[in-house]
N, C-alpha and C positions, 0 to 999 in steps of 0.2 A: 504494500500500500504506500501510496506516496507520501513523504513527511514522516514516514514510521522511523525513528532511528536516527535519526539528523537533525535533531531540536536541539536547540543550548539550554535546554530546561538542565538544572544542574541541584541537586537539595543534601545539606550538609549538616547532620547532626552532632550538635555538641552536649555532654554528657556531662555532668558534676560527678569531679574525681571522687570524692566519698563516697558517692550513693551508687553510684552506675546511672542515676535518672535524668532522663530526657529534659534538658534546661532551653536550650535554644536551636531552630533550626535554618538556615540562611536559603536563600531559593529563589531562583530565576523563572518567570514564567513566562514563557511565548507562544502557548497554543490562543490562538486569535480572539476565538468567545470570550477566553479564562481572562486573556489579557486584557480588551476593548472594553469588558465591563468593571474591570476591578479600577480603584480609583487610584492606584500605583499601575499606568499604562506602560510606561518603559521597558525595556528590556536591562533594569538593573537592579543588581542585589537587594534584596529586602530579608531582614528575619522576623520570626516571632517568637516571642518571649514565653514561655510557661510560664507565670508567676505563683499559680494556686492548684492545686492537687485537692482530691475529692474520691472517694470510694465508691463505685456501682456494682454491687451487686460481686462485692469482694476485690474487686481489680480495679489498680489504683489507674486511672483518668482525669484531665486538665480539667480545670473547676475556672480558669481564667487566665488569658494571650491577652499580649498587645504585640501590634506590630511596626515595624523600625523602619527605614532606610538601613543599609551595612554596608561600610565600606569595606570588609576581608577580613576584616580582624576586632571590627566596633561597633556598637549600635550610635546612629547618627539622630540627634536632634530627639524631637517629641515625637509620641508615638502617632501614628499615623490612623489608629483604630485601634478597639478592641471588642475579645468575643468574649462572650459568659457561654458554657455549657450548663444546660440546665436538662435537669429530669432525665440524667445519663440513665440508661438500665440495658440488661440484659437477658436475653432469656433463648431457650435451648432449640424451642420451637421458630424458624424460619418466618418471618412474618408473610400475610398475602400476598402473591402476585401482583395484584392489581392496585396496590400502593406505589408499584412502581411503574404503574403504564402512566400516558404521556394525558394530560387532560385536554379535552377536546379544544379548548381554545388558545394550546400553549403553542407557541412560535420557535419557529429551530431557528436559529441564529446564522447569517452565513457564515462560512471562513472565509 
């Protein structure tokens, strides 16, 4: 498929030496939809921060991100956004199919 394999999409995870746990991740995006609607359109570095940790359903999960500008090595300026995870859960059973069809009035986006 064309574009499979040759994206500069690039994502970098850094780890707190004591814990092993997921602190910060860095990441480029340039698939077109992903990029034209996020409000970081560029093609440069950005990370997000895990600041908050939260328990679902026994497995620890982010409770709260904000996300940065990065230049390689730092996060830059004020954060750009942030996400709250909320009503995290889990459970064994596969949810319905039809939670994941496309709803009648929803728009594919071009590339």
């Amino acid at each position: 498929m064309k574009g499979t394999g040759d994206s500069p999409d690039h994502y970098v995870a850094y780890l707190e030496t004591a814990t092993g746990q997921l602190k910060l991740a860095s990441y480029v995006v340039s698939y077109p939809a992903m990029r034209d609607n996020h409000p970081i359109s560029e093609l440069q570095p950005h990370a997000v921060v895990f600041e908050e940790w939260q328990k679902a359903d026994g497995v620890l999960v982010p409770k709260t991100a904000a996300f940065y500008k990065w230049d390689g090595d730092k996060l830059v300026g004020e954060p750009l956004g942030r996400l709250l995870y909320a009503n995290v859960r889990f459970g064994e059973k596969p949810p319905e199919e039809s939670r994941f069809r496309k709803p009648p009035d929803a728009v594919i986006a071009p590339l």
